[in-house]
DSSP file (Angstrom, degrees, kcal/mol; ACC not computed):
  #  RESIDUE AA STRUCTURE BP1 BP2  ACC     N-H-->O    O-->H-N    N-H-->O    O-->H-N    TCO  KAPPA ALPHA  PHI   PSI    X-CA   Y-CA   Z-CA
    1    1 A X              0   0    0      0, 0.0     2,-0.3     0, 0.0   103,-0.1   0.000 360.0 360.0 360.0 144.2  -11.1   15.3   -8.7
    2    2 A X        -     0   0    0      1,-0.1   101,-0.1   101,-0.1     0, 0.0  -0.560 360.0-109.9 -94.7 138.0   -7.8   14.4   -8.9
    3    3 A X        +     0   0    0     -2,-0.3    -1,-0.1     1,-0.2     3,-0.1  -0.216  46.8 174.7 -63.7 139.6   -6.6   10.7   -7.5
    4    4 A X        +     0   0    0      1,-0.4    48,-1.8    -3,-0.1     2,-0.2   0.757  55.6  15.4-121.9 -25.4   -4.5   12.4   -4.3
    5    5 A X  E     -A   51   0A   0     46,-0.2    -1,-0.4    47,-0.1     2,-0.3  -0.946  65.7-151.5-146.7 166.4   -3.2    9.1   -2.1
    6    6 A X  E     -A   50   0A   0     44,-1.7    44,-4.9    -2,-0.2     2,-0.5  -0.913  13.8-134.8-144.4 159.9   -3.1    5.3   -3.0
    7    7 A X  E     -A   49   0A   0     -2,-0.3     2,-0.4    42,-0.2    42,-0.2  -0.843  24.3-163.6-130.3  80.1   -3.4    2.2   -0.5
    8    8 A X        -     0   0    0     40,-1.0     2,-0.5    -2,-0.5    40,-0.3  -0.603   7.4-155.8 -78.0 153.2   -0.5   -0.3   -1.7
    9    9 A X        -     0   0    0     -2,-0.4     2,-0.4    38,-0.2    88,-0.4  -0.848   7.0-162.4-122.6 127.6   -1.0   -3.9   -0.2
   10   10 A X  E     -B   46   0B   0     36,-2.6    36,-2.1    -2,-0.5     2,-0.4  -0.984   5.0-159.3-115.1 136.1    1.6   -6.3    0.3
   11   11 A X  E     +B   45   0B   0     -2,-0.4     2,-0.5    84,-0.2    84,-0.2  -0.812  18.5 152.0-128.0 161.7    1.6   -9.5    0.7
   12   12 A X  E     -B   44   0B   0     32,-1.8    32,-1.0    -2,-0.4     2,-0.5  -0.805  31.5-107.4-149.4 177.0    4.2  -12.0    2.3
   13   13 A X  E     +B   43   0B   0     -2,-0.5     2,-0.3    30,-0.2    30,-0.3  -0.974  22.8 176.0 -99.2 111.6    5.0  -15.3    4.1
   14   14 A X        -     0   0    0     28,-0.7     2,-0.3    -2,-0.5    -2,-0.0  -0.926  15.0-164.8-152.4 157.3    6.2  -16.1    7.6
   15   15 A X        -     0   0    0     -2,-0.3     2,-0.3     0, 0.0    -2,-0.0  -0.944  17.0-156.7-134.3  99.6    6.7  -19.3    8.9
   16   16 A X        -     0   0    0     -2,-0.3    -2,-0.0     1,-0.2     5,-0.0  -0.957  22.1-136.2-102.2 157.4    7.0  -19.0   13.3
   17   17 A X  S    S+     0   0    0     -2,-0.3    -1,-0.2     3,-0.0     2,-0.1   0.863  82.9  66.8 -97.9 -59.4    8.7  -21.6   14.7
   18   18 A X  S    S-     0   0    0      2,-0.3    -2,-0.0     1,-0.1     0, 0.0  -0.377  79.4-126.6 -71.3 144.0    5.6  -21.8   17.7
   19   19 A X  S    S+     0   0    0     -2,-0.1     2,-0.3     2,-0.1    -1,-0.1   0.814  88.4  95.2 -49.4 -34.1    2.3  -22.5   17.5
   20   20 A X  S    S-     0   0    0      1,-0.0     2,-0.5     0, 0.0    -2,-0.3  -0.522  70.0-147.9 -88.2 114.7    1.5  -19.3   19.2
   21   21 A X        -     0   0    0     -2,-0.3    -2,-0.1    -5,-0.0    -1,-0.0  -0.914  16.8-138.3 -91.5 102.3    0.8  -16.7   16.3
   22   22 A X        -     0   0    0     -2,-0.5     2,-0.0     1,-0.2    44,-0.0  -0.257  18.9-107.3 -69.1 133.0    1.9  -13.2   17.5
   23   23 A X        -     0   0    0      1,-0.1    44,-1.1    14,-0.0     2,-0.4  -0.455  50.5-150.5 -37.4 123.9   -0.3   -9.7   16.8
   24   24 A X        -     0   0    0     12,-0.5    12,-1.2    42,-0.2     2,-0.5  -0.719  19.7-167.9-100.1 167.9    2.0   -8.1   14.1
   25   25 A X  E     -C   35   0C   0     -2,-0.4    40,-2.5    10,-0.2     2,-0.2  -0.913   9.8-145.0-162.4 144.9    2.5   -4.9   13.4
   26   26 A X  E     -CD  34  64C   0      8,-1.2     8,-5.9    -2,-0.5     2,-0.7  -0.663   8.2-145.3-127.8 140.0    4.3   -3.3   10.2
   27   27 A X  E     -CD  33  63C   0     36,-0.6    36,-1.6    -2,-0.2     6,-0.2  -0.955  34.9-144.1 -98.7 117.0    6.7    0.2   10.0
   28   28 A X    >   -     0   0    0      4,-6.1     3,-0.7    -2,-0.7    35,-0.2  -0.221  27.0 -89.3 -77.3-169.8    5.5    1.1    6.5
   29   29 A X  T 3  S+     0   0    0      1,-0.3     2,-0.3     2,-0.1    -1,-0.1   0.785 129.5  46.2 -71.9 -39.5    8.3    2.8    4.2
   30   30 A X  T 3  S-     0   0    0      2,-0.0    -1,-0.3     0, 0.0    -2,-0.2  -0.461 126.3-100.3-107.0  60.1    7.6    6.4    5.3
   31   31 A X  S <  S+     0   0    0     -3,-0.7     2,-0.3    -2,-0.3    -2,-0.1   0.713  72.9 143.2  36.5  55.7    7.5    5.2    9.0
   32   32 A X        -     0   0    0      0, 0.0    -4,-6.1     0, 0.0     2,-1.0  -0.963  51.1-118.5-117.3 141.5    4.2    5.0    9.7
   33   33 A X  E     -C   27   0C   0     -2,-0.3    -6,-0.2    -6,-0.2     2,-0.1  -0.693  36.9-179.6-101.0 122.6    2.8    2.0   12.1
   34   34 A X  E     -C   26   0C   0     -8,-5.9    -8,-1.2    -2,-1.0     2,-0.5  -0.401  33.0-118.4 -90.2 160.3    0.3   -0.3   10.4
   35   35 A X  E     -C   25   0C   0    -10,-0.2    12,-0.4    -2,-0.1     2,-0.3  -0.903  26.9-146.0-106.8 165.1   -1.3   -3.0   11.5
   36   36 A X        -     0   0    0    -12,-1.2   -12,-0.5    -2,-0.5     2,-0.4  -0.797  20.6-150.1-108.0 152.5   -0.4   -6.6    9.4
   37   37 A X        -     0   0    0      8,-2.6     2,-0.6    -2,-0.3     8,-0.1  -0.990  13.4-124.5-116.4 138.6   -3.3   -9.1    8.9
   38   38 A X        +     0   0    0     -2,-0.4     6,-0.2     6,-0.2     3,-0.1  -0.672  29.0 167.8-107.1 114.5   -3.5  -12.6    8.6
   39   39 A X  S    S-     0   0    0     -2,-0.6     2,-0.3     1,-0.2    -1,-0.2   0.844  72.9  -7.4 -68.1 -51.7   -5.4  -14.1    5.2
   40   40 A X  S >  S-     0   0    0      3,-0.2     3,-1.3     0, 0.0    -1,-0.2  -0.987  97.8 -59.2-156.6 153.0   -4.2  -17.7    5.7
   41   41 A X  T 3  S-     0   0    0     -2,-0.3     3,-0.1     1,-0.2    -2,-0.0   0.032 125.4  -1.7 -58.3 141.7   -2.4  -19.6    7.5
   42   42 A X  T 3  S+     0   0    0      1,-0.2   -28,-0.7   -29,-0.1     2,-0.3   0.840 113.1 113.7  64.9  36.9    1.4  -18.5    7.4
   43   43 A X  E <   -B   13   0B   0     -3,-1.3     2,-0.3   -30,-0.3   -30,-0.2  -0.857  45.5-176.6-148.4 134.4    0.0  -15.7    4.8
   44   44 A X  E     -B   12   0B   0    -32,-1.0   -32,-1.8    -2,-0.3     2,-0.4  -0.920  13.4-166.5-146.2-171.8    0.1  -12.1    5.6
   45   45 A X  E     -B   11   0B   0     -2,-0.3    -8,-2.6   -34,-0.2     2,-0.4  -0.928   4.9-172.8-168.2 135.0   -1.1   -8.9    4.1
   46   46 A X  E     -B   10   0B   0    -36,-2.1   -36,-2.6    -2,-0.4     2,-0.2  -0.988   4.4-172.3-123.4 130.8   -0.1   -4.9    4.9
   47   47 A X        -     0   0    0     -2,-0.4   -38,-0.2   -12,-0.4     2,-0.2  -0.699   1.4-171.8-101.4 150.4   -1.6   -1.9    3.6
   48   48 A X        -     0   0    0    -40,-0.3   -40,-1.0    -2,-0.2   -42,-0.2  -0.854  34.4-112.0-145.3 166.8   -0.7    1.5    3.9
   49   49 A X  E     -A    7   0A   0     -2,-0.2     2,-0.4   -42,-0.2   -42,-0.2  -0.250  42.5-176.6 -72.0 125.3   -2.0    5.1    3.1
   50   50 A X  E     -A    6   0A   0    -44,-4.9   -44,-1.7    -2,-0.0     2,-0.3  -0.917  31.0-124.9-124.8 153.6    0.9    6.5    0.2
   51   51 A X  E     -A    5   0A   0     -2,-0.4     4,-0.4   -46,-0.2   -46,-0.2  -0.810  30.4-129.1 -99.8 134.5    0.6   10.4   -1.3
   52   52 A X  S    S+     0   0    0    -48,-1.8   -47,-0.1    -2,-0.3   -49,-0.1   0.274 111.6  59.6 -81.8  27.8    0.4    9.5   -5.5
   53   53 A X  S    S+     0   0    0    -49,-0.2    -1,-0.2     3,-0.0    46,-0.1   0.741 107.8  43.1 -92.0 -63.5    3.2   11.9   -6.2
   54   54 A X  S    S+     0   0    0      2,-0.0     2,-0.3     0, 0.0    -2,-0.2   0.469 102.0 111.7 -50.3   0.7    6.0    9.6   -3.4
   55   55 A X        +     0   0    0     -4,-0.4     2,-0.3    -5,-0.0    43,-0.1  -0.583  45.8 170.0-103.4 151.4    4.5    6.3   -5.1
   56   56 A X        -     0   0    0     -2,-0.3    40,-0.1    41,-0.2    -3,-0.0  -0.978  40.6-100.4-165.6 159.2    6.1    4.1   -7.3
   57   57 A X  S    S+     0   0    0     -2,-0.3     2,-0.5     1,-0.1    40,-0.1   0.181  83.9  41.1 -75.5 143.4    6.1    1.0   -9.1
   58   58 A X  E    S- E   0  96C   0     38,-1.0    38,-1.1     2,-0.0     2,-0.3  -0.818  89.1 -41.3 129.8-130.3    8.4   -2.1   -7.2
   59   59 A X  E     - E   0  95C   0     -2,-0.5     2,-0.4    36,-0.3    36,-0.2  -0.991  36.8-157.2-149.5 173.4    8.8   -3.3   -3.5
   60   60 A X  E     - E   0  94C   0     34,-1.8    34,-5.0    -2,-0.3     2,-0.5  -0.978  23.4-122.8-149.1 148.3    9.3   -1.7   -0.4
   61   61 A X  E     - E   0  93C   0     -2,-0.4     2,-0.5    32,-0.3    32,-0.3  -0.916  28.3-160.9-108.9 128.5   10.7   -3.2    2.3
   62   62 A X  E     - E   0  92C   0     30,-2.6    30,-2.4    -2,-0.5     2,-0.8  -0.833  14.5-129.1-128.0 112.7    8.4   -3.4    5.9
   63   63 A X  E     -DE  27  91C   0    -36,-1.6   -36,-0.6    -2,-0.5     2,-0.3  -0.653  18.8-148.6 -91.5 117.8    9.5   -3.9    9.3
   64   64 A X  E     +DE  26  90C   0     26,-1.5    25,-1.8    -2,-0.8    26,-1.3  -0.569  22.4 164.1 -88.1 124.5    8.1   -6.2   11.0
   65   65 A X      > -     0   0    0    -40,-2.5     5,-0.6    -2,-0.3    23,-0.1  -0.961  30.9-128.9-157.8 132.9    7.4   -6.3   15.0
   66   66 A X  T  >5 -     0   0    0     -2,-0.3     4,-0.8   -42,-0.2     5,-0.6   0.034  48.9 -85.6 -51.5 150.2    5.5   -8.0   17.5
   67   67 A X  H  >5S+     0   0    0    -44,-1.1     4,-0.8     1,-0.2     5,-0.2   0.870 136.1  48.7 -54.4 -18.2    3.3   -5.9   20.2
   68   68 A X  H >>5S+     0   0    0      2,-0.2     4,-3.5     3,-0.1     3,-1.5   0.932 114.2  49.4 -75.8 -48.7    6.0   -5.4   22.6
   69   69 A X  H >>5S+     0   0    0      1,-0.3     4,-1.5     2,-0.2     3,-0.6   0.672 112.0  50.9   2.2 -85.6    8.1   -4.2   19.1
   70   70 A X  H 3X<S+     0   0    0     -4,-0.8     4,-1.8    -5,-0.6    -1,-0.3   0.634 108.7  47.3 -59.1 -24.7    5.2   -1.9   18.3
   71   71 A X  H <X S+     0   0    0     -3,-1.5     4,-2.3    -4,-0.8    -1,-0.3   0.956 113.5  50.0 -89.1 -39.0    5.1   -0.2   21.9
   72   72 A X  H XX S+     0   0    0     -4,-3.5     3,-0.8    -3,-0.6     4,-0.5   0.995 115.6  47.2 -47.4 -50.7    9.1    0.4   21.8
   73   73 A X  H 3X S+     0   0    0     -4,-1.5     4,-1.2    -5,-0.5    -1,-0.2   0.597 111.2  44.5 -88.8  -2.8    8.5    1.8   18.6
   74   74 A X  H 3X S+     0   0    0     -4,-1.8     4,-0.7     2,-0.2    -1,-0.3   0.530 112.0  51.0 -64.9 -28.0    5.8    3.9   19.3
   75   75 A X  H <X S+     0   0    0     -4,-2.3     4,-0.7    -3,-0.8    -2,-0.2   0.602 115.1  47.9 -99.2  11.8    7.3    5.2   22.5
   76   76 A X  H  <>S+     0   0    0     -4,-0.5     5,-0.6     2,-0.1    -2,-0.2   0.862 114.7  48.1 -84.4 -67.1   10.8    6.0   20.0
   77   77 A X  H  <5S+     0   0    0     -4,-1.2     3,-0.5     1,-0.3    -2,-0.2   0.538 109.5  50.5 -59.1 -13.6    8.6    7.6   17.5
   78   78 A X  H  <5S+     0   0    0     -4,-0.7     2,-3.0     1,-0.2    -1,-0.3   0.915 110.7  45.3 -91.4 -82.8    6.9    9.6   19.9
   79   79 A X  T  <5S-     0   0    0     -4,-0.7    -2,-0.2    -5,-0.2    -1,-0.2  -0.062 115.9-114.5 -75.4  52.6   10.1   11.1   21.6
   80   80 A X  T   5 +     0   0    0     -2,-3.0     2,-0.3    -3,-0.5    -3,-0.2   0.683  64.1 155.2  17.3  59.3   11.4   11.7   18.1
   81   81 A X      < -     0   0    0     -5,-0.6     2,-0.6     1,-0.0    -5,-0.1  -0.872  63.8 -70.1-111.5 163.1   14.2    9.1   18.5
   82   82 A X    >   -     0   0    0     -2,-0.3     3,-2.0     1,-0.2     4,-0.2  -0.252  46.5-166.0 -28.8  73.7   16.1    7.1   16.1
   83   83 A X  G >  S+     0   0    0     -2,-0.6     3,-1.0     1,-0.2    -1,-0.2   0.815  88.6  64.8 -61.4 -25.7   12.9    4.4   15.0
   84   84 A X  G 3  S+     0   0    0      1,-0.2    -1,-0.2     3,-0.0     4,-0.1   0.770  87.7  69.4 -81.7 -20.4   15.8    2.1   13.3
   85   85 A X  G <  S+     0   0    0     -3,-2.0     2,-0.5     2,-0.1    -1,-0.2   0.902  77.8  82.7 -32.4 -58.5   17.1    1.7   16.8
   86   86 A X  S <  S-     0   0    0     -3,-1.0     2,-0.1    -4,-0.2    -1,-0.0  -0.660  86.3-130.9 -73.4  96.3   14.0   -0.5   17.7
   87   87 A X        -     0   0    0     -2,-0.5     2,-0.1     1,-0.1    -1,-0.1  -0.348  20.6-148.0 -59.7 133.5   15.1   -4.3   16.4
   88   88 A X        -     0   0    0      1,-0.2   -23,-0.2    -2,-0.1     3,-0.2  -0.501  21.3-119.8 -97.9-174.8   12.1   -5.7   14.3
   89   89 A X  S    S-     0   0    0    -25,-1.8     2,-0.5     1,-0.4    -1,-0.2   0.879  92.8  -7.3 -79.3 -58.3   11.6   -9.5   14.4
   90   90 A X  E     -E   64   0C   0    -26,-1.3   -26,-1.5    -3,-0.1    -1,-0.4  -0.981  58.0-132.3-143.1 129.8   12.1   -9.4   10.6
   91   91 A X  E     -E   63   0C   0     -2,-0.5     2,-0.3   -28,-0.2   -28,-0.2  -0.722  33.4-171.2 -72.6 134.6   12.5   -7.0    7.3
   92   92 A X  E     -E   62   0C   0    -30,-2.4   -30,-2.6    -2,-0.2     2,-0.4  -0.980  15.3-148.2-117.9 148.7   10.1   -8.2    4.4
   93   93 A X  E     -E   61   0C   0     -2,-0.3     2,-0.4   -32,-0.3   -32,-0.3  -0.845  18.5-175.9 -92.5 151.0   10.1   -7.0    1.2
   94   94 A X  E     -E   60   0C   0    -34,-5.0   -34,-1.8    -2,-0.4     2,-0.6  -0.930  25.3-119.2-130.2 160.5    6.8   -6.9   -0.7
   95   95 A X  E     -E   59   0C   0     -2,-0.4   -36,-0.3   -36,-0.2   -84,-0.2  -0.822  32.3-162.5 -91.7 117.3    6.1   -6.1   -4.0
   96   96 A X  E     -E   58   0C   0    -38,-1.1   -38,-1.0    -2,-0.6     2,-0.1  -0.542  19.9-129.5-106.7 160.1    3.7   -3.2   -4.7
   97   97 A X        -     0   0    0    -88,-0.4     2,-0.4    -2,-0.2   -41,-0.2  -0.277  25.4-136.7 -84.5-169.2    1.9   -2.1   -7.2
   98   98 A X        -     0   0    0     -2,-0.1   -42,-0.1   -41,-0.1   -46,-0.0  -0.890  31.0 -87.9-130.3 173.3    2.4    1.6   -8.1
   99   99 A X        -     0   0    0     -2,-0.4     2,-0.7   -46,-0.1   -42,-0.1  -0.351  29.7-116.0 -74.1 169.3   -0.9    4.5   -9.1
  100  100 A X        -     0   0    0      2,-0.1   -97,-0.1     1,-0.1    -1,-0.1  -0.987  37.4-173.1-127.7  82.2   -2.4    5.1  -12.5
  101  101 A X        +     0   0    0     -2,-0.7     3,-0.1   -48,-0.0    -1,-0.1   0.494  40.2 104.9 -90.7  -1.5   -1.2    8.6  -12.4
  102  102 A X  S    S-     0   0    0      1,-0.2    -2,-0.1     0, 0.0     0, 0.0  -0.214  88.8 -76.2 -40.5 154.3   -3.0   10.0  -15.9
  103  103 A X        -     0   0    0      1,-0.1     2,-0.4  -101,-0.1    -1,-0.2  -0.250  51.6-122.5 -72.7 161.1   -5.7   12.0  -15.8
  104  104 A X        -     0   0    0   -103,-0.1     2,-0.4    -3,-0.1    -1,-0.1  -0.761  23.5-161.1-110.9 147.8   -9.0   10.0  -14.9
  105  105 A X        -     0   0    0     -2,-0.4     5,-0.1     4,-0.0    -2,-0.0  -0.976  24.2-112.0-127.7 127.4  -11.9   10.2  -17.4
  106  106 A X     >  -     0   0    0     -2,-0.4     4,-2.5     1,-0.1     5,-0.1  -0.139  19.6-131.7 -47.1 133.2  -15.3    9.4  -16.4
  107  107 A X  H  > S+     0   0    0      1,-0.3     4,-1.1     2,-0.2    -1,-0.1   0.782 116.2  44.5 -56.4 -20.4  -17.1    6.0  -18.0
  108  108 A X  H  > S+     0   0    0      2,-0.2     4,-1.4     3,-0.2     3,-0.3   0.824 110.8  56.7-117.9 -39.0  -20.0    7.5  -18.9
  109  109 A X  H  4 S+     0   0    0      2,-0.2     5,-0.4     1,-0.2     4,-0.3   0.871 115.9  45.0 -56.1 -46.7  -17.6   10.7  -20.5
  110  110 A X  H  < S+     0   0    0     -4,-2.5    -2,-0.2     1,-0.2    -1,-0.2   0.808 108.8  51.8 -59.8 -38.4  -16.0    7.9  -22.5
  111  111 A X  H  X S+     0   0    0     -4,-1.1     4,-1.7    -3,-0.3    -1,-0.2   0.737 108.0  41.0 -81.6 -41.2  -18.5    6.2  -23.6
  112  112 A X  H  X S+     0   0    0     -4,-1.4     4,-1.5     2,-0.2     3,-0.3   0.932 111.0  63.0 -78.1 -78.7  -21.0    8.8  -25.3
  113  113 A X  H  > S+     0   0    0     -4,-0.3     4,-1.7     1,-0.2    -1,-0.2   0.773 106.7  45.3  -8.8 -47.7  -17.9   10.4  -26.8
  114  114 A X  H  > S+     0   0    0     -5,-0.4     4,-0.9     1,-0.2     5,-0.3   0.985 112.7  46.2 -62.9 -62.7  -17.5    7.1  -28.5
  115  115 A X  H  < S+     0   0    0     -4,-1.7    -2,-0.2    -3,-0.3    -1,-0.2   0.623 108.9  57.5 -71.8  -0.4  -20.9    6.7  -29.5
  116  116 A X  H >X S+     0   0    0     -4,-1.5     3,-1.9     3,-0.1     4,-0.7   0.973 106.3  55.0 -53.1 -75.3  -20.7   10.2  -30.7
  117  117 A X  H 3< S+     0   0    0     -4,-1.7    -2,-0.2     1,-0.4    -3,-0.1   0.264 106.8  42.3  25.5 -78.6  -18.1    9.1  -32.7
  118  118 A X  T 3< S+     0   0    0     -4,-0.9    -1,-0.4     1,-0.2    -3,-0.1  -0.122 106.8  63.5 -83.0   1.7  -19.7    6.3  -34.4
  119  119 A X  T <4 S+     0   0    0     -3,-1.9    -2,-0.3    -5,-0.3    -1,-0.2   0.685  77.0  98.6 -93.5 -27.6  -23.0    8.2  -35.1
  120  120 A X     <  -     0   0    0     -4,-0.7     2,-0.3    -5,-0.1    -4,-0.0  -0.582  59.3-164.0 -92.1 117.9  -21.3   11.0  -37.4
  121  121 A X    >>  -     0   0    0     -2,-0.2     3,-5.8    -3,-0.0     4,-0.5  -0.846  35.7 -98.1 -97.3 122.9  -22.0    9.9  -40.8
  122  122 A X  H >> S+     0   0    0     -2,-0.3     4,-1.6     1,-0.3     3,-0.6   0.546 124.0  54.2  12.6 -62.7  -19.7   11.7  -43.7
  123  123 A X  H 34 S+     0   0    0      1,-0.3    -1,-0.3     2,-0.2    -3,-0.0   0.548  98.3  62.4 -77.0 -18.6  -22.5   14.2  -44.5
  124  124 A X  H <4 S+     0   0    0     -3,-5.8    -1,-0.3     1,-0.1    -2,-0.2   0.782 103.2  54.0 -91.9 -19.6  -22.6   15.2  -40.9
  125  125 A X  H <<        0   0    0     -3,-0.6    -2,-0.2    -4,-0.5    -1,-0.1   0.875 360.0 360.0 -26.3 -76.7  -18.9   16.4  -41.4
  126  126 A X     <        0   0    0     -4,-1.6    -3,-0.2     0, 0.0    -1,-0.1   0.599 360.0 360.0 -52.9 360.0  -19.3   18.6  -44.2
């Protein structure tokens, strides 16, 4: 089967100024709302679901918004208004990785082929 969607992870830094660490919640690149999770302290990490034709190699920049954020910008996205409207706390860029879009070959396909390989003696040739 052919690889059909990929799950890039970002990861980032923020610093809040309060002790009180806020629920986040991340607008991925094709405007879908994620949630962000926290690894370590001041440390943060997003995923979302990408189709492996739209993917590529680089960073993507993720808007970042707190739960009242996320409920404006659910009730925007919902009555198909303008989501850029809806002020994030912060843009991040993260750096992604991109897919390993070549065909996939099976280990086990790879592997006896090899050892085919390396059994065929000259004489088995002629």
């Amino acid at each position: 089967k052919a690889l059909k969607f990929i799950f890039p992870i970002g990861e980032f830094s923020l610093k809040f100024s309060s002790e009180v660490k806020p629920n986040l919640f991340a607008e991925s690149p094709y405007g879908k709302i994620v949630p962000v999770a926290r690894v370590a302290e001041n440390q943060y990490q997003v995923n979302w679901i990408e189709d492996v034709k739209r993917s590529s190699n680089g960073s993507a920049v993720v808007r970042l918004f707190e739960e009242e954020g996320y409920s404006t910008l659910h009730k925007v996205q919902r009555d198909r208004a303008k989501a850029s409207n809806v002020k994030s706390i912060t843009d991040v860029t993260v750096t992604t990785e991109g897919a390993y879009k070549r065909p996939w070959i099976k280990a086990e396909l790879k592997r006896q082929v090899k050892v085919e390989i390396i059994t065929l003696s000259p004489q088995d040739v002629i």
